[in-house]
N, C-alpha and C positions, 0 to 999 in steps of 0.2 A: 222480674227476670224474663227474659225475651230471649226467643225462639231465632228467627231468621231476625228480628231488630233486635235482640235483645240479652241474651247476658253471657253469653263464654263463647266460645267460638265451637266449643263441646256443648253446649247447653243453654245454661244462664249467667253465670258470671265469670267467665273467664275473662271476659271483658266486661261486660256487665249485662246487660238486661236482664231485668226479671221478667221479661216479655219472653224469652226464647233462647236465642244466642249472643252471645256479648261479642260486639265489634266496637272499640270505642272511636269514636268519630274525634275529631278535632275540636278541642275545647277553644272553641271561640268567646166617694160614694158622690159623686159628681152623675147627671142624669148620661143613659146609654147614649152611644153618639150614634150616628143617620144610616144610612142603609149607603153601603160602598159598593161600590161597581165596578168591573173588570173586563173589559174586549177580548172577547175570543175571535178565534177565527170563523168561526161558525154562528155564537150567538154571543147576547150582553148577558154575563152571570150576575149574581147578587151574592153577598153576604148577609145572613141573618141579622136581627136582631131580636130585643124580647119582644117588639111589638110585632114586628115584620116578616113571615116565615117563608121560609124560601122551600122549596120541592125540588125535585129530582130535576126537573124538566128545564129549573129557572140557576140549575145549578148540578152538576155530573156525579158533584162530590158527595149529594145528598143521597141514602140510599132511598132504591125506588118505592115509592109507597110511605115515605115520610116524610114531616114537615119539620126542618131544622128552624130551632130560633135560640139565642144566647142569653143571657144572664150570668148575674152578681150578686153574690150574697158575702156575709161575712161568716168569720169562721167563730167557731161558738167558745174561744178560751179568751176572749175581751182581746187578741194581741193586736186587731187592727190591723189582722190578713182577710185579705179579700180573696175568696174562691169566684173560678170561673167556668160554667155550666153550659154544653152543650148538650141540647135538648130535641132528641126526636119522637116525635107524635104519631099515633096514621093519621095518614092523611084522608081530610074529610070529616074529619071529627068535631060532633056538634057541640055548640055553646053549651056548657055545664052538663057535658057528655064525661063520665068518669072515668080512666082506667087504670091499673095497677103496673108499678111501676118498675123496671128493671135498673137497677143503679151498679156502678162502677167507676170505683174511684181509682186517682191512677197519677204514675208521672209520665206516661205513653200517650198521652189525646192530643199535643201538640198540633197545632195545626199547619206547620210545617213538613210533622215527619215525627217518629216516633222516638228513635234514640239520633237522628241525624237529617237536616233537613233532605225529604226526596223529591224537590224538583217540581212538585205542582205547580200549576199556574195558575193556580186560584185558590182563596181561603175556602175552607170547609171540613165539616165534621172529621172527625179522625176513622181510618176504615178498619182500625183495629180489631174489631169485632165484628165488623158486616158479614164476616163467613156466621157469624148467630144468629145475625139480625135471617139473613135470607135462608136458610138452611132450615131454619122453625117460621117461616113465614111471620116472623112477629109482630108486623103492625096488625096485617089481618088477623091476628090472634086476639086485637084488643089489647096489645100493650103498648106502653110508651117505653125510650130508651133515653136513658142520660148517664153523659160521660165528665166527670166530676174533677179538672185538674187537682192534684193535693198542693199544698204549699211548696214555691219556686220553681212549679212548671205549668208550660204551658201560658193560661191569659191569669195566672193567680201568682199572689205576692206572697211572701214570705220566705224563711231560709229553709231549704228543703230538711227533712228531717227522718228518710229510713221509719217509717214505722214506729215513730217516737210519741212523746205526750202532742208533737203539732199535729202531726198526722190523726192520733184521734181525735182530736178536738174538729180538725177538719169534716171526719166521715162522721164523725154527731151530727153537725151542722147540715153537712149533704142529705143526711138519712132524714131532718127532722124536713128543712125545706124542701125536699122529696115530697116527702108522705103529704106535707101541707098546702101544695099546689091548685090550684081552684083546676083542674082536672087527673086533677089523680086521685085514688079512690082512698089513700091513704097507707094502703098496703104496697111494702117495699120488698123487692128482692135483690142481692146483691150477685152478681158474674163479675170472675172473672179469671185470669193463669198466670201463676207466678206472682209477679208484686202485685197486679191488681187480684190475686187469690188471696194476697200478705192481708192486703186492706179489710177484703171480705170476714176475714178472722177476728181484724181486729173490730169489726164490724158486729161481730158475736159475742163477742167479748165487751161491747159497752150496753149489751144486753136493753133495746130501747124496746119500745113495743111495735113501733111501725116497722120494726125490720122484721120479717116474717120465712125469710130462706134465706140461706148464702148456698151458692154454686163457687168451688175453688178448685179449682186445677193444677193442679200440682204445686202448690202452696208453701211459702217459707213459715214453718210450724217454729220457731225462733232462730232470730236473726245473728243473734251470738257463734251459733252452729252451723250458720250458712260462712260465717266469715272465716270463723277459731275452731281448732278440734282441742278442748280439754288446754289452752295456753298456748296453741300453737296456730302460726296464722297460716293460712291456705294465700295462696296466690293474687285473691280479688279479693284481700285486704286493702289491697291497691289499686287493682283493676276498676270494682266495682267503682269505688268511691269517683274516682276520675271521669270513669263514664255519665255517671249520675250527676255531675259536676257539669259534662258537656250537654247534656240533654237542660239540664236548668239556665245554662246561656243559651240557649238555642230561641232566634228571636222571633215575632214576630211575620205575618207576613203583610207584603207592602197595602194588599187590598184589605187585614183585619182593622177595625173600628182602631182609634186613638187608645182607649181606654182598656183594649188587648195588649197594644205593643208599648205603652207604658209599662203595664202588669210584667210581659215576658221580659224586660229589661231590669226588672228589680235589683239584678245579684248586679250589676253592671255598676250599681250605686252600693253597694253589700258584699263588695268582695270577702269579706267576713265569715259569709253564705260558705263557701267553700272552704273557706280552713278547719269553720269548722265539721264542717259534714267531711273530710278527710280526717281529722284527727279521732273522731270517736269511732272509725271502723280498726285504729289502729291502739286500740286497749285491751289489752290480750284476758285481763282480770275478769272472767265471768260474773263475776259477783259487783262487778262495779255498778253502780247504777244506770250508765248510759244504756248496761246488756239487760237488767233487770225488767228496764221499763220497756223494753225489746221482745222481752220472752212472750212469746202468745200463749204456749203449750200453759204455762202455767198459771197464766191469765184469767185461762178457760174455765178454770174452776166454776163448776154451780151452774153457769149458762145453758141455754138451753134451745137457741134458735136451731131450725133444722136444717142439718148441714149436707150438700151433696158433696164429694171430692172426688179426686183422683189423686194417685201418687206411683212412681215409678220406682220401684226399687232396685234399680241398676242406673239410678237418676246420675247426672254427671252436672244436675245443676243445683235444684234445689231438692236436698236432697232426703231420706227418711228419715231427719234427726228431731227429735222431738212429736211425730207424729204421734206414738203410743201415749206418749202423757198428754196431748192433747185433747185426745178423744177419750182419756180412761176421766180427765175432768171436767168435759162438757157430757152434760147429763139430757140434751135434745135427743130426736131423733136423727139418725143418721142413715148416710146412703155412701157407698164407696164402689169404686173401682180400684182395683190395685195390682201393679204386675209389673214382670221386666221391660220395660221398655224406658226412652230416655226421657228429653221434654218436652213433651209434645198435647197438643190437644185431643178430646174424646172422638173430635172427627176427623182427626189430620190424619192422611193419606202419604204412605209414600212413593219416590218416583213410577213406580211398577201399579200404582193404585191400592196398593194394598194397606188397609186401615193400621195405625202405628200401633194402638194399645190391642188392633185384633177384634174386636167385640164391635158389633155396629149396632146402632139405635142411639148414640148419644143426643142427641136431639131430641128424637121423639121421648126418653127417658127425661129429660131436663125439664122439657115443656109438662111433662107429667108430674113431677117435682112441682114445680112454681105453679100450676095449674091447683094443686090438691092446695099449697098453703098459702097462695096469693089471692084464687078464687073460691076457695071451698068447694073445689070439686073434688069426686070422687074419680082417683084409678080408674080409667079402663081396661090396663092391661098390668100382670100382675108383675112388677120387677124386686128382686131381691134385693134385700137390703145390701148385701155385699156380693161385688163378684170378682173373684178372686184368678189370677191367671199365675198357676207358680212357675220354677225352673224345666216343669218338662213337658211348659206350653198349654196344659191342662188347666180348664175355666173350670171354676166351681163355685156353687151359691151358699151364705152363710148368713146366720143371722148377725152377727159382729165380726171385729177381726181384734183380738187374734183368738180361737178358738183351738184351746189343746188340751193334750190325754192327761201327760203329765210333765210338771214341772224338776228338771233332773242338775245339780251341780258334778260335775265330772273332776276329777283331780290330775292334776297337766305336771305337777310337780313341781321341781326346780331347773334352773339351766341359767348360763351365760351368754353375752354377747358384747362387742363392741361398738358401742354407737359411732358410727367415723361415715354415717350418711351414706353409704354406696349405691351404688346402680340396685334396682330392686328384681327381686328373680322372677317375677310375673310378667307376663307380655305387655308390661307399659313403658314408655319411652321414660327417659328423662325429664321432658316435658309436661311428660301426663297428661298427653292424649292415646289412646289406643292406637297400639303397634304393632307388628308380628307376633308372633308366638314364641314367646323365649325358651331355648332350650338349656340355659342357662340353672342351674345349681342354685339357691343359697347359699353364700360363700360363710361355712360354719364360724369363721370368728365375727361376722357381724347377726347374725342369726340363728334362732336353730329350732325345730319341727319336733312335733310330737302327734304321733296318729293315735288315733283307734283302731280295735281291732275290725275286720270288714263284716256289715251289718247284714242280720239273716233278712232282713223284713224291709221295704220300703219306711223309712222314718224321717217326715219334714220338719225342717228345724223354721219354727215360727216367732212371731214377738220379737223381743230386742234381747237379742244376747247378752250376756253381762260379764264380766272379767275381773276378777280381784290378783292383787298379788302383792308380796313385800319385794322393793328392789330398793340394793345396795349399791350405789352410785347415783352422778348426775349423768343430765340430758336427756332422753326422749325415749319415746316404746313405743312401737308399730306393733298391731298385731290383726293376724289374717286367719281367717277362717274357707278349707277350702274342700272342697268334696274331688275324694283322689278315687277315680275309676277304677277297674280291674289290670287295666294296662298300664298303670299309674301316673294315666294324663292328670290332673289338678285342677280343676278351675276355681281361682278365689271369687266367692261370693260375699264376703264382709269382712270389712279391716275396719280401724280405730285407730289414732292417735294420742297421746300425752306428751307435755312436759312432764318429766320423774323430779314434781316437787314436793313429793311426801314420800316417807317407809312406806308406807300401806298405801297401795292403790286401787282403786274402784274404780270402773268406767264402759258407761253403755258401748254397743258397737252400733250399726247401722238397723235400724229394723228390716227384718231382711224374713223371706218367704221362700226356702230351699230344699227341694226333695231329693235325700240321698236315697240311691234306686239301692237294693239289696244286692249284698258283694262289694259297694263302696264303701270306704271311709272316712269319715271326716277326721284334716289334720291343720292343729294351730299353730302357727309360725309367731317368732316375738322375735323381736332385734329391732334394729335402727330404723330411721326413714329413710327407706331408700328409694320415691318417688316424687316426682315434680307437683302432684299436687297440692303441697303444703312446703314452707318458706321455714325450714329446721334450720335450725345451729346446731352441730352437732357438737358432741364434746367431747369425744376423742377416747372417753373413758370407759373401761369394765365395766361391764354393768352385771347386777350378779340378781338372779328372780329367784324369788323361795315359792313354794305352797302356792302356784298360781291357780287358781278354781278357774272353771269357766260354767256358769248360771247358762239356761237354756230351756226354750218351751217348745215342747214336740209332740206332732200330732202326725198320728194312722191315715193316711192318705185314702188307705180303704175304705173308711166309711165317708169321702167326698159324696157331695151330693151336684150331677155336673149342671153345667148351662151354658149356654151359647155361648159361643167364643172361638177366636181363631188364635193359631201360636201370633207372637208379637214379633214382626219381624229380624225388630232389632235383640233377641236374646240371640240367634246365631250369632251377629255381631260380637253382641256382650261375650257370649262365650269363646268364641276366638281369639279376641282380644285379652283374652285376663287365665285364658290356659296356660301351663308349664309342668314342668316336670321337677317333681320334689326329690331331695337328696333320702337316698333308702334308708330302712331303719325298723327299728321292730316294733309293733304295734304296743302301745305300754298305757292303754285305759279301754274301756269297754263302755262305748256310746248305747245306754238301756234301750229297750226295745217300749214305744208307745203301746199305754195299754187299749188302745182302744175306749170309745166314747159310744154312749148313744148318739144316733144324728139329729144332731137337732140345727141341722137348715131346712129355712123355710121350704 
């Protein structure tokens, strides 16, 4: 999922990338062939090969301080896909000189352009990550970089495959020809945000020994939940797939080797490629095997490589679904950021300069990460394991996430609604991108609200909500969770969807990190889907809820322990965006007061 090339026009998949924001572009072992040449106006560039390495000087595209050269390898499930590896080195680096290696595997390395050709006039590295390459000085650090197309993109063959059994077969392959490099030291670390975060997972998840860190930034924790909420498709059911479609046509350019632009022409002779990578985003079945062998969160089980992350919990792309069971089954150590902001990276900046997620050092924190279990060094500077930014802007350091008083089930009761899909009473369009501020009602025959009475004490509502209920009818259940102020502004901080295809209903909501300040109330909304995010059929029908509980973990904000950190620009956003005003009504449950914890962050 991609950011400014990469997957929704909000994020990551609205169109697709898992790079960033999705704009979908128009879907358009033989020995290495010779070193190809291209006239500039200025000087003759080169393109790499494995023997032949080219430098910044002999080529613009190369970053400064390293030596690019190409290779082929096979992918390690016997199918007779060939991967295609660019390789950067520092430069200067002596014969049977060793170094530790930073991998990222990916359908963004194109040497075209990342989701869309952009116009180069020469083949070379992809600069997708050169804000990491330069920002950690990493050649001079003594590392190498190499960017790993996965199957059907880029200079490698095969039918692309979403994080499926091809994909791993492929980062096996990458991770083992990594580490076994006659200069590399054998220890691997994996970067990378969004899909190439997806890889990084699945990277911990085939649990090898050369893999020694993954770094994932804001990372799809299963891919079922990026597409489906609970049977119901989100919008880049379709989007995605199509995009991902044009990026694996994407060909070629005129100055890569033969044996590039053969590879990037694959689907050309495999239209195939594409039906079927569109037809398995559109299996609504969780349980089907396409999502099964999808799920990372659950993957993770026992693993134990040590994982850096990020995640945004006001994400609009990839977003907290599966993150808690991800991390409650990998048993490594861990390091996180997590807070309101959208998709963006640990050093992305926005227009004004001001850092997205708020906290600055992501860099020198990362290199400190891979430093400790690439090189065996020791920390010089002490960083916590989690640092935490919730709803009121406030950074705090923990030793895990999620860390609460106590765990509380509330009782919501019963009510009706009619599922007939309406405009939704939150400040989101139709479209479901962020909008004005509605001052709009829930219209009570498709919805209807139930508060708490308003809270003595500051209490954050942390982990993954959870929601049961019995409903009497067909069609679907929206349900919102929102922190209503004293003036009875609203802002939803976590909603959920279903198909209602069972009596008895169970269903996580978003992992979400929310401080209701004291005097507020927390109130749940259920009824129809009334937002552009997800692709409903409604069905027109009463819908009748019994005994609906809502499961909840909340922790004393008091005993935070703080750290460095600034607010995140985008939660004003967030919060403007998704404020309204709720239809009145009497308070009819009592959200328990946290009992307080001893502090145990570090």
């Amino acid at each position: 999922m991609h950011r400014a090339a990469g997957l929704a026009t909000t994020g990551l998949i609205t169109a697709i990338a898992l790079t960033g924001t999705l704009v979908a572009p128009a879907v358009a072992a033989p020995p290495e062939a010779g070193t190809a040449t291209t006239t500039s106006t200025a000087t003759t560039t080169r393109t790499a090969t494995a023997t032949d390495g080219v430098t910044h000087e002999e080529n613009d595209r190369v970053p400064d301080g390293a030596v690019w050269t190409q290779h082929y390898f096979p992918s390690s499930d016997g199918s007779g896909t060939e991967l295609h590896a660019d390789v950067l080195l520092p430069e200067g680096l002596a014969k049977g000189e060793k170094v530790p290696v930073i991998l990222s595997a990916s359908a963004y390395f194109g040497h075209a352009g990342e989701i869309a050709p952009e116009g180069h006039e020469r083949s070379g590295p992809s600069a997708r990550f050169q804000d990491f390459m330069e920002g950690t000085d990493l050649f001079k650090k003594g590392y190498a970089f190499v960017m790993v197309d996965t199957r059907g993109f880029g200079g490698s063959t095969g039918c692309l495959d979403f994080g499926g059994p091809g994909d791993r077969a492929d980062i096996r392959a990458a991770i083992d020809w990594t580490a076994d490099r006659p200069w590399s030291t054998g220890a691997v670390g994996m970067y990378g945000k969004s899909f190439d975060a997806l890889t990084g997972l699945i990277g911990n998840n085939l649990d090898q020994d050369a893999l020694k860190a993954v770094v994932a930034q804001e990372p799809v924790w299963d891919a079922y939940r990026l597409i489906h909420s609970n049977g119901v498709p989100r919008p880049n059911a379709v989007a995605t797939a199509t995009t991902y479609n044009a990026i694996a046509a994407m060909p070629g350019m005129k100055d890569d080797d033969a044996r590039y632009r053969a590879n990037a022409d694959y689907e050309k002779k495999h239209p195939e490629c594409f039906v079927a990578n569109s037809d398995g985003y559109r299996i609504a079945d969780p349980a089907n095997p396409y999502w099964t062998e999808r799920d990372q969160a659950e993957r993770a089980e026992g693993t134990d490589t040590p994982l850096f992350f990020t995640q945004g919990f006001t994400e609009s792309n990839t977003k907290p679904e599966g993150m808690r069971e991800f991390l409650a089954n990998h048993q490594g150590p861990q390091r996180g950021w997590l807070g309101p902001w959208d998709h963006v990276r640990g050093n992305e900046k926005d227009e004004k300069g001001r850092l997205e997620m708020g906290r600055a050092g992501w860099f020198e924190e990362t290199m400190s990460f891979y430093d400790q279990y690439l090189k065996g060094e020791k920390p010089t500077a002490a960083h916590p394991p989690y640092a935490i930014q919730d709803s009121t802007g406030a950074w705090r350091a923990q030793k895990t996430w999620p860390e609460t008083d106590r765990a509380v089930t509330v009782r919501l009761g019963d009510g009706v609604y009619v599922d007939d899909g309406e405009a939704p009473s939150t400040g989101r369009t139709p479209g479901g991108t962020p909008g004005k501020i509605s001052q709009r009602t829930p219209d009570p025959s498709n919805s209807y609200v139930v508060r708490s009475r308003p809270l003595d004490r500051p209490t954050r509502i942390t982990g993954t909500p959870r929601i049961s209920m019995t409903a009497e009818g067909e069609g679907n259940v929206m349900v919102k969770l929102y922190d209503v102020a004293e003036d009875g502004k609203a802002v939803m901080f976590d909603e959920q969807v279903s198909r209602l295809d069972a009596d008895r209903l169970a269903l996580d909501l978003k992992s979400a990190d929310w401080t209701l300040e004291a005097g507020h109330a927390l109130a749940v909304e259920i009824g129809t889907i009334g937002t552009g995010d997800w692709l409903d059929t409604p069905s027109k029908q009463t819908v009748r809820i019994k005994d609906a509980r809502l499961g909840l973990s909340l922790d004393d904000p008091a005993d935070d322990t703080p750290t460095a950190g600034k607010r995140a620009p985008y939660l004003d956003t967030y919060i403007s965006a998704y404020t309204t005003r709720l239809p009145s009504g009497k308070p009819t449950f009592t959200l328990p007061a946290p009992k307080g914890r001893k502090n145990t962050a570090p």
